[in-house]
N, CA, C and O atoms as CSV, one atom per row, in Angstrom:
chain,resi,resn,atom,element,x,y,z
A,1,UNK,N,N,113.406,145.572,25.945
A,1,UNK,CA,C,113.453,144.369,25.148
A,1,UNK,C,C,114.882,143.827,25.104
A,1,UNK,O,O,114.959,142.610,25.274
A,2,UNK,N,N,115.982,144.458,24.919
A,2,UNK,CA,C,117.232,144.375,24.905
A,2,UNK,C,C,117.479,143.307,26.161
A,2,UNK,O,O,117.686,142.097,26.065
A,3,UNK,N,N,117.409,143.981,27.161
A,3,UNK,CA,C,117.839,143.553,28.765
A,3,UNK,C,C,117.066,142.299,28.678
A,3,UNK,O,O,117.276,141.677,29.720
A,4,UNK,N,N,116.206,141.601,27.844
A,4,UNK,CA,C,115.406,139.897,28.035
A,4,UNK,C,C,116.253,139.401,27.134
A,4,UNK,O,O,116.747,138.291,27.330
A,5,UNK,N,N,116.602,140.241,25.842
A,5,UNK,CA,C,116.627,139.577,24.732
A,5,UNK,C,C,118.271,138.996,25.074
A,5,UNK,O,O,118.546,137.798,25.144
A,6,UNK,N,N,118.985,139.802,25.210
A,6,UNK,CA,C,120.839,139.694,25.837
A,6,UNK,C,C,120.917,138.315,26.888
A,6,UNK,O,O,121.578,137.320,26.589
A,7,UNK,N,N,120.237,138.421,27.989
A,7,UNK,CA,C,120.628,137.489,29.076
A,7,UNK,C,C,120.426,135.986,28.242
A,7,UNK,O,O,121.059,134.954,28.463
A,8,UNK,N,N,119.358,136.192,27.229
A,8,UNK,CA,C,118.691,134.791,26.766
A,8,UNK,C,C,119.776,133.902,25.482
A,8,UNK,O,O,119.763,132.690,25.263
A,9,UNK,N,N,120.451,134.718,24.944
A,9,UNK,CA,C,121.364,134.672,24.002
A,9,UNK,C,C,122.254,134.227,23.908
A,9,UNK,O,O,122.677,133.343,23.163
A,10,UNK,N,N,122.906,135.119,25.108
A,10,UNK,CA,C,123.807,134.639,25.848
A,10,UNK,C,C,124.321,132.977,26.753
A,10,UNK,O,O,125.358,132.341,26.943
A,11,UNK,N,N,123.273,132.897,26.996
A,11,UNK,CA,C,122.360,131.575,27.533
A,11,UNK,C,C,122.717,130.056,27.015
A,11,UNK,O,O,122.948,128.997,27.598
A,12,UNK,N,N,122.637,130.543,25.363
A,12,UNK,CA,C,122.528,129.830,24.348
A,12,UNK,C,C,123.877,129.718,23.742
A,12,UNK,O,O,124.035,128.810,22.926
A,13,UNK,N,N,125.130,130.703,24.086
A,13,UNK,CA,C,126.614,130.891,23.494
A,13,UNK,C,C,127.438,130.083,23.964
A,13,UNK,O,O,127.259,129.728,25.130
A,14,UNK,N,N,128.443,129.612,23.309
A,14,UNK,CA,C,129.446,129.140,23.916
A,14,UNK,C,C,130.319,130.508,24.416
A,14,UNK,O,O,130.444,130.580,25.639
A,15,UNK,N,N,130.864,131.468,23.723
A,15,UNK,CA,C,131.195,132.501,24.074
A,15,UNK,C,C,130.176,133.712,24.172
A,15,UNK,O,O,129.864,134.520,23.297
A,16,UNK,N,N,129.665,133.586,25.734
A,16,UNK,CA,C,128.557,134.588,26.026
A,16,UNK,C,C,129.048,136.084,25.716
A,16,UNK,O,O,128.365,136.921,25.126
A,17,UNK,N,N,130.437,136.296,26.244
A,17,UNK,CA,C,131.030,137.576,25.960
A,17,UNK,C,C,130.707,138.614,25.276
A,17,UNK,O,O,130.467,139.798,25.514
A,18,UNK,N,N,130.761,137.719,24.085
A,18,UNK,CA,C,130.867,138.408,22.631
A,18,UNK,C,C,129.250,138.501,22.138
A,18,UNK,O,O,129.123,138.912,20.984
A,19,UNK,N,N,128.432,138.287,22.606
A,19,UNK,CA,C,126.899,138.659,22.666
A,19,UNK,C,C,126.884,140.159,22.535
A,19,UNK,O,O,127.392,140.939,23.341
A,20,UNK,N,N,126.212,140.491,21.371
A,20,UNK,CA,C,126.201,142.164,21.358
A,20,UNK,C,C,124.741,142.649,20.505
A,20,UNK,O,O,124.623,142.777,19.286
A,21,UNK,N,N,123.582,142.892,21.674
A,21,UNK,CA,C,122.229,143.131,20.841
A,21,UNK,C,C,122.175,144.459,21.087
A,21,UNK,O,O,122.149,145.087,22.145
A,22,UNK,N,N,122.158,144.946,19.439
A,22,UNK,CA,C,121.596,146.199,19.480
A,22,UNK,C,C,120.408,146.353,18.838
A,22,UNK,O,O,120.020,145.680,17.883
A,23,UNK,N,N,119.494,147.778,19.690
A,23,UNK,CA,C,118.122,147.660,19.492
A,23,UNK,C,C,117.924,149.043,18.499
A,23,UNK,O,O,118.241,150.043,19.144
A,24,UNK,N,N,117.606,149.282,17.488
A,24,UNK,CA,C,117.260,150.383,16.744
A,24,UNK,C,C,115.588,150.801,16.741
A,24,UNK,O,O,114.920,150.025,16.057
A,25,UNK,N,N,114.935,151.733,17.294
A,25,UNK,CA,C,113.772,152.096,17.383
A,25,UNK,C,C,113.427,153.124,16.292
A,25,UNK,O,O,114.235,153.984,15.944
A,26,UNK,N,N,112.465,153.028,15.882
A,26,UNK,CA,C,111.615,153.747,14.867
A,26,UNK,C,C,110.315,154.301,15.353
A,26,UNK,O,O,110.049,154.286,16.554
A,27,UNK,N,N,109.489,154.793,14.452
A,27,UNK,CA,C,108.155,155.156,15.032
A,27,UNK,C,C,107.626,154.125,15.470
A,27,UNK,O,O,107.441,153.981,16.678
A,28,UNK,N,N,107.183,152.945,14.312
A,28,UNK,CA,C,106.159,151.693,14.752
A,28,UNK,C,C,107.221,150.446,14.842
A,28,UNK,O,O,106.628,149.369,14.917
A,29,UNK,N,N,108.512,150.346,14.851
A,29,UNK,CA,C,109.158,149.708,14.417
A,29,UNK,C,C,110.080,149.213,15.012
A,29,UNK,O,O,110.954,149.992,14.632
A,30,UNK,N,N,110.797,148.238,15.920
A,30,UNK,CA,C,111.734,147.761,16.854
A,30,UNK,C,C,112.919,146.820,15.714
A,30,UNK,O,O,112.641,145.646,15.473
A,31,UNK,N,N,113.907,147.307,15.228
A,31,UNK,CA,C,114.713,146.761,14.708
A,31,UNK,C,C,115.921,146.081,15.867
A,31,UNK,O,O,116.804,146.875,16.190
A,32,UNK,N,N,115.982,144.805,16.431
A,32,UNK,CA,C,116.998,144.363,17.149
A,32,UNK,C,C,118.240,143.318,15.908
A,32,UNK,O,O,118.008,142.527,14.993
A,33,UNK,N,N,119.203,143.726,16.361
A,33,UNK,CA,C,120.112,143.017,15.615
A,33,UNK,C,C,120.972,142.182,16.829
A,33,UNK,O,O,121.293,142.615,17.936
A,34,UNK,N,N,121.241,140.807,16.228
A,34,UNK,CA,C,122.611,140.649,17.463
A,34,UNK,C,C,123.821,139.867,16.784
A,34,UNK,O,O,123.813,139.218,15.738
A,35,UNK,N,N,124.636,140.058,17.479
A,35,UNK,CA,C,125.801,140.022,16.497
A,35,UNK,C,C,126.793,139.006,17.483
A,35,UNK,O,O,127.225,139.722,18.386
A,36,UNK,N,N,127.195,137.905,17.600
A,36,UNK,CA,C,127.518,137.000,17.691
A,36,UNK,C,C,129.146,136.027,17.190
A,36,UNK,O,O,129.386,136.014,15.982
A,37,UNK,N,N,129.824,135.526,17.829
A,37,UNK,CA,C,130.822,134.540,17.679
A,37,UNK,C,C,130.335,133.995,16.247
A,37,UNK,O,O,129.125,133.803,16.131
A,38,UNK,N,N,130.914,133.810,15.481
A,38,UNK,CA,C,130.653,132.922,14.438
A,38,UNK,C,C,130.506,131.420,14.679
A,38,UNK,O,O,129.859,130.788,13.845
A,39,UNK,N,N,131.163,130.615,15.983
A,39,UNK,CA,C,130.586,129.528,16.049
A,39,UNK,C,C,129.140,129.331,17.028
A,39,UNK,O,O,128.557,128.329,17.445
A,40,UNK,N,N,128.962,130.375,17.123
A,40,UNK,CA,C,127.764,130.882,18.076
A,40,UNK,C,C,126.752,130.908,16.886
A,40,UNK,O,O,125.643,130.455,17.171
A,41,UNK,N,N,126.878,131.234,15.945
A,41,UNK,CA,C,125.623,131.810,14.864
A,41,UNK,C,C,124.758,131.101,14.333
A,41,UNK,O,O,123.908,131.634,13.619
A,42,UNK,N,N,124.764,129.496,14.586
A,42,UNK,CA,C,124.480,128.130,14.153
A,42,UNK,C,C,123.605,127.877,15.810
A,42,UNK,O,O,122.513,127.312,15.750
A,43,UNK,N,N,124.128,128.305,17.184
A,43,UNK,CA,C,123.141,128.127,18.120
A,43,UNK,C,C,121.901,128.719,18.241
A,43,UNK,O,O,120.788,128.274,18.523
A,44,UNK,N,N,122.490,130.250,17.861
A,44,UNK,CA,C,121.170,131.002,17.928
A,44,UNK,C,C,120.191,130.916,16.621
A,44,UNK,O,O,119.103,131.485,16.535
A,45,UNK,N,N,120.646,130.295,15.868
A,45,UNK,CA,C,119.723,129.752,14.617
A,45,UNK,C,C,118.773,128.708,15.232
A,45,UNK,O,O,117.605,128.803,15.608
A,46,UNK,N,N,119.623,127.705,15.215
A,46,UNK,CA,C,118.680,126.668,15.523
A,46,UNK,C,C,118.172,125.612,14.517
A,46,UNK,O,O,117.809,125.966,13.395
A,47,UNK,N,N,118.146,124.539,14.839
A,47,UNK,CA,C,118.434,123.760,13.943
A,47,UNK,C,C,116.756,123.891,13.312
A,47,UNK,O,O,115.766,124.022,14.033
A,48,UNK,N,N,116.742,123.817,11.807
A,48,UNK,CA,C,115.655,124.465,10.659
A,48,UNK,C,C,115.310,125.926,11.298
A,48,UNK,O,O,114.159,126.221,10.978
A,49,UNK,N,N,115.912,126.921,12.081
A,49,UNK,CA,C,115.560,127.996,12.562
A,49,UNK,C,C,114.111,128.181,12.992
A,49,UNK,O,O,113.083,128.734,12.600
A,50,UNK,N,N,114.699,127.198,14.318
A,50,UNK,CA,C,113.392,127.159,15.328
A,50,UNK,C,C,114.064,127.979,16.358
A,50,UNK,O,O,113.234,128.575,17.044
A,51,UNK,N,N,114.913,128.138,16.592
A,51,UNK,CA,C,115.258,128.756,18.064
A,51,UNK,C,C,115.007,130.208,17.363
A,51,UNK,O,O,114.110,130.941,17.780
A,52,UNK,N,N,115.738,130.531,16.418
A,52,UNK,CA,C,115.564,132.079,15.876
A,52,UNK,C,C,114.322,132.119,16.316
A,52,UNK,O,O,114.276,132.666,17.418
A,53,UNK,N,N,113.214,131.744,15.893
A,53,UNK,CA,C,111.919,132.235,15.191
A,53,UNK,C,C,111.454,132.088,16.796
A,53,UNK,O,O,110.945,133.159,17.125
A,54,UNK,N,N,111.452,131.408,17.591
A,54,UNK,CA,C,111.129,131.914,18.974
A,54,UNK,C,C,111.732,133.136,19.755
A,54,UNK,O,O,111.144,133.639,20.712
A,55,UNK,N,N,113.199,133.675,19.186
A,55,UNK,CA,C,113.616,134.847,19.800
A,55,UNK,C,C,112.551,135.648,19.198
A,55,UNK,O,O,111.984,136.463,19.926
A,56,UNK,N,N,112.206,135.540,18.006
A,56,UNK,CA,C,111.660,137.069,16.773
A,56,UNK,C,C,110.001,136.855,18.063
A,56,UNK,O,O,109.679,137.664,18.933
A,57,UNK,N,N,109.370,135.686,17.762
A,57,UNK,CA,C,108.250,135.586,18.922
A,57,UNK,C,C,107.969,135.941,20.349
A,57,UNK,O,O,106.944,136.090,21.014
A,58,UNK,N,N,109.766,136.055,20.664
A,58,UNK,CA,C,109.471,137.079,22.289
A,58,UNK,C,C,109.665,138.342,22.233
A,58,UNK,O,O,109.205,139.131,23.058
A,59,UNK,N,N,110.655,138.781,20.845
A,59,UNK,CA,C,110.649,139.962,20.308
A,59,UNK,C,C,109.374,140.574,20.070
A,59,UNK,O,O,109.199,141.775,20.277
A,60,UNK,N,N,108.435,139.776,19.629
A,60,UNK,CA,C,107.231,140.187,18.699
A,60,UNK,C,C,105.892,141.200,19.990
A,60,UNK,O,O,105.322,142.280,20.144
A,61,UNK,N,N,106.061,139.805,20.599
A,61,UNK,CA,C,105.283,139.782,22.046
A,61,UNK,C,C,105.691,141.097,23.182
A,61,UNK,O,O,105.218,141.744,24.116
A,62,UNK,N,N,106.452,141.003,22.661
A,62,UNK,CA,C,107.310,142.559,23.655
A,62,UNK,C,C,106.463,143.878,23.313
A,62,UNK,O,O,105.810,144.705,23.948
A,63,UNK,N,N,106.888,143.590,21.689
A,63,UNK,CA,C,106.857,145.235,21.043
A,63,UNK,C,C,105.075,145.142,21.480
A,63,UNK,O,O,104.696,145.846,22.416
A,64,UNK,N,N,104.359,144.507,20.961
A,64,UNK,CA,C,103.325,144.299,20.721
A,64,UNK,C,C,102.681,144.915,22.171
A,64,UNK,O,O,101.945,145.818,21.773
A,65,UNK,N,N,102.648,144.901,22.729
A,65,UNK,CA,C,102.569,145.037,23.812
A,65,UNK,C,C,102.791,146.820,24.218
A,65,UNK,O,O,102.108,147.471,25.008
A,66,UNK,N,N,103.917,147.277,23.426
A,66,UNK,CA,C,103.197,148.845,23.352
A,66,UNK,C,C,103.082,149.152,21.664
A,66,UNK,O,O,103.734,150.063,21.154
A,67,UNK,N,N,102.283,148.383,20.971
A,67,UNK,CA,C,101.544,148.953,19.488
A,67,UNK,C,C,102.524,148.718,19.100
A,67,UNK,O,O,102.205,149.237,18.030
A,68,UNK,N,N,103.677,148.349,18.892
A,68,UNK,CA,C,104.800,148.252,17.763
A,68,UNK,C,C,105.110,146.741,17.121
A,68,UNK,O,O,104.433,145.733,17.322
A,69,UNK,N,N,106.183,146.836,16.384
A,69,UNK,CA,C,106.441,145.957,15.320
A,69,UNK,C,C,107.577,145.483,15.569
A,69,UNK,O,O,108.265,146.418,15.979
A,70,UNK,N,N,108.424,144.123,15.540
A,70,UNK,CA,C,109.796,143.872,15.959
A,70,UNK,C,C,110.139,143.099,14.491
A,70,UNK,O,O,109.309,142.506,13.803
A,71,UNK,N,N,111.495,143.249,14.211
A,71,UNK,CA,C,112.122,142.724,13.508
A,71,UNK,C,C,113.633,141.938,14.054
A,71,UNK,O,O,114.588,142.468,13.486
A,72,UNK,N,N,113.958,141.082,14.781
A,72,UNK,CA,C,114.666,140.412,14.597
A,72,UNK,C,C,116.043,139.943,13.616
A,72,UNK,O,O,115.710,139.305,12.618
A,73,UNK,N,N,117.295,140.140,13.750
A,73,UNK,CA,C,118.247,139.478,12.707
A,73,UNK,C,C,119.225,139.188,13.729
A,73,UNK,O,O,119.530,139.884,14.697
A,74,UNK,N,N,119.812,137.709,13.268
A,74,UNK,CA,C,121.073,137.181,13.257
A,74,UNK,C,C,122.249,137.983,12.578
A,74,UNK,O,O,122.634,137.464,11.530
A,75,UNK,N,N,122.773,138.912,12.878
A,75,UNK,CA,C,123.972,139.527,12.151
A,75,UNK,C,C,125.517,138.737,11.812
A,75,UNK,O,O,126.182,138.149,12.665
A,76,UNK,N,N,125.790,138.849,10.736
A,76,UNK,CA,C,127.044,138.129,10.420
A,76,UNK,C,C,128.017,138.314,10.561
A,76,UNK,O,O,128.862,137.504,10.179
């Protein structure tokens, strides 16, 4: 999930560099965090947080796909 979720992010940065998704796994549970440029944190939002909510939706679609659960965050 990482290796889709990174290239796509990145994508979206003015400073791709500094793109840093980390993925925390649980039993049922895919915690990805990504952590971002601060003037970056407003792209990957998305304006009314539409772009977010399509990352958490390819996130979702991933896990789902072997029985699990994704959680998604913009880190500050």
């Amino acid at each position: 999930m990482r290796k889709l979720l990174e290239p796509v992010c990145q994508a979206l940065a003015d400073q791709p560099q500094q793109i840093r998704v980390n993925q925390l796994t649980g039993t049922r549970t895919e915690i990805i965090e990504i952590r971002c440029a601060d003037g970056d944190r407003g792209k990957l939002i998305g304006k009314n947080g539409r772009t977010v909510e399509s990352l958490r939706a390819l996130a979702g679609a991933l896990a789902a796909k072997d029985g699990r659960r994704a959680v998604l965050e913009v880190a500050e």
